[in-house]
C-alpha positions as CSV (number, residue, x, y, z in Angstrom):
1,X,20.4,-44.8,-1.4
2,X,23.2,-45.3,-3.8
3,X,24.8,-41.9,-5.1
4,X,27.1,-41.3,-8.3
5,X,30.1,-39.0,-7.3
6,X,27.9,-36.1,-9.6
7,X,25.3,-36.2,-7.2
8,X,25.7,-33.9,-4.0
9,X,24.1,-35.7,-0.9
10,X,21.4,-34.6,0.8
11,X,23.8,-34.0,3.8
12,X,26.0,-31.9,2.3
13,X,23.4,-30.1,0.8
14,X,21.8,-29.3,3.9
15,X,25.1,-28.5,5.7
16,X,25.2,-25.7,3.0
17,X,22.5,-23.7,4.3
18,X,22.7,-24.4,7.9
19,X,22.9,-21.8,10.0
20,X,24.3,-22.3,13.7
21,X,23.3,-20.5,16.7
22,X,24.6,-19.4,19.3
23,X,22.2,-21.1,21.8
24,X,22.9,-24.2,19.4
25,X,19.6,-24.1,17.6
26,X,20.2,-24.6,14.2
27,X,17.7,-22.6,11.1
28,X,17.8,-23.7,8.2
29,X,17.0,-21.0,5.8
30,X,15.1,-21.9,2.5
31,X,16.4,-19.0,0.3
32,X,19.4,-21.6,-1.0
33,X,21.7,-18.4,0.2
34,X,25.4,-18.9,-1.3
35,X,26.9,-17.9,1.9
36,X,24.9,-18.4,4.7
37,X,24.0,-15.9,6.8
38,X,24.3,-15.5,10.5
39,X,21.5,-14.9,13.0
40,X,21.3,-14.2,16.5
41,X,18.2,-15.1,18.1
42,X,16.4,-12.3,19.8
43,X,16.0,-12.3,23.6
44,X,12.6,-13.1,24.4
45,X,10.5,-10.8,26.4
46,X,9.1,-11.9,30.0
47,X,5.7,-10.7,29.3
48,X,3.4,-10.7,26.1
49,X,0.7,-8.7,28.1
50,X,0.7,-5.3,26.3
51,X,2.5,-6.3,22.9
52,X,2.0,-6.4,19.6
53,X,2.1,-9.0,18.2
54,X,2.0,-9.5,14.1
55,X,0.3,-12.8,12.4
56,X,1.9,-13.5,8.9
57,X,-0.6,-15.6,6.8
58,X,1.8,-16.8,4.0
59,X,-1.2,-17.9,2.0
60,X,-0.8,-21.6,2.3
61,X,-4.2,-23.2,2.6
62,X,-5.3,-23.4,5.9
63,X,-2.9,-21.3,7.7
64,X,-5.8,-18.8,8.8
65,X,-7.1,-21.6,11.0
66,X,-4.1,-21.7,12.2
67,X,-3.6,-18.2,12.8
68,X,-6.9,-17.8,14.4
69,X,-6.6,-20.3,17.1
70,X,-2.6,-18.1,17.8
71,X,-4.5,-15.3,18.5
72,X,-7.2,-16.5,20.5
73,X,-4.6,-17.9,23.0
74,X,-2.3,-14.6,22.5
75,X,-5.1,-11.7,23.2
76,X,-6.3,-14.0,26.1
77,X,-2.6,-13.2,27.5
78,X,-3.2,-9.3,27.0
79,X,-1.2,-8.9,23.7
80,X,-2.7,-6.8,21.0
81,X,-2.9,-9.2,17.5
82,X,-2.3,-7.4,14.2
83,X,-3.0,-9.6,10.9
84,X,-1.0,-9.8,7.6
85,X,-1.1,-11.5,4.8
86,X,1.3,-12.4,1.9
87,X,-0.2,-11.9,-1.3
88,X,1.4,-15.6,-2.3
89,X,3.5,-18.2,-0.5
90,X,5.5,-18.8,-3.6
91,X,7.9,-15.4,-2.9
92,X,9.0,-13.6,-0.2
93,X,6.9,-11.2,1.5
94,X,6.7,-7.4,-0.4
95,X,9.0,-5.1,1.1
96,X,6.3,-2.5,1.8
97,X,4.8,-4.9,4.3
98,X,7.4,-6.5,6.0
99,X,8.4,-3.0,6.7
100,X,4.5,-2.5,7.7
101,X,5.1,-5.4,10.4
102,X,8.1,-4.4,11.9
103,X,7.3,-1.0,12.4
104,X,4.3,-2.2,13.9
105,X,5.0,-4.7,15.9
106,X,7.2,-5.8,18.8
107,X,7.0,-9.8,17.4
108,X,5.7,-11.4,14.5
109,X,4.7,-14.9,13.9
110,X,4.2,-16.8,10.3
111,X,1.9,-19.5,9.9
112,X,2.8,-22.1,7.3
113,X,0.2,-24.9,6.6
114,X,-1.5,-27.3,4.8
């Protein structure tokens, strides 16, 4: 691919919203933030068996099916599944319920599909 000097590379692009980990994951985060943001992974718990656990349906076509087979295999583990749903996957989820989620739930997972 051949680049004039006005045209950022896809490489430095991307190194502009790459966020490094501690464990050495890297996230990138779609947002386009100016100054990326740092994030520290949560320590994982031993058990699911008695959790809740939040689904987030981003409203992406197909991401129920998804979703559905998650909790199947999650409740068979003893967690408790709650569902949510964005009302589009074109913008970030409403305050109200990702305030909803986390004061309801210990974990939360987000389905993105097509």
């Amino acid at each position: 691919m051949v680049q004039s000097a006005q045209t950022p590379s896809l490489v430095s692009s991307a190194r502009d919203i790459l966020i490094p980990m501690a464990t050495g994951i890297t996230i990138l985060d779609p947002t386009n933030e100016s100054a990326p943001a740092v994030r520290q992974l949560l320590a994982r718990p031993a058990s699911i068996k008695g959790l809740t656990i939040g689904l987030l349906d981003i409203s992406k076509p197909r991401g129920n099916v998804f979703l559905n087979r998650i909790e199947e295999l999650l409740t068979e583990r003893g967690a408790k599944v709650l569902r949510f749903s964005k009302p589009t996957f074109t913008k970030p989820a409403p305050v109200d319920l990702r305030q909803e989620i986390a004061t309801q739930c210990n974990l939360v997972i987000e389905a993105l599909a097509d």
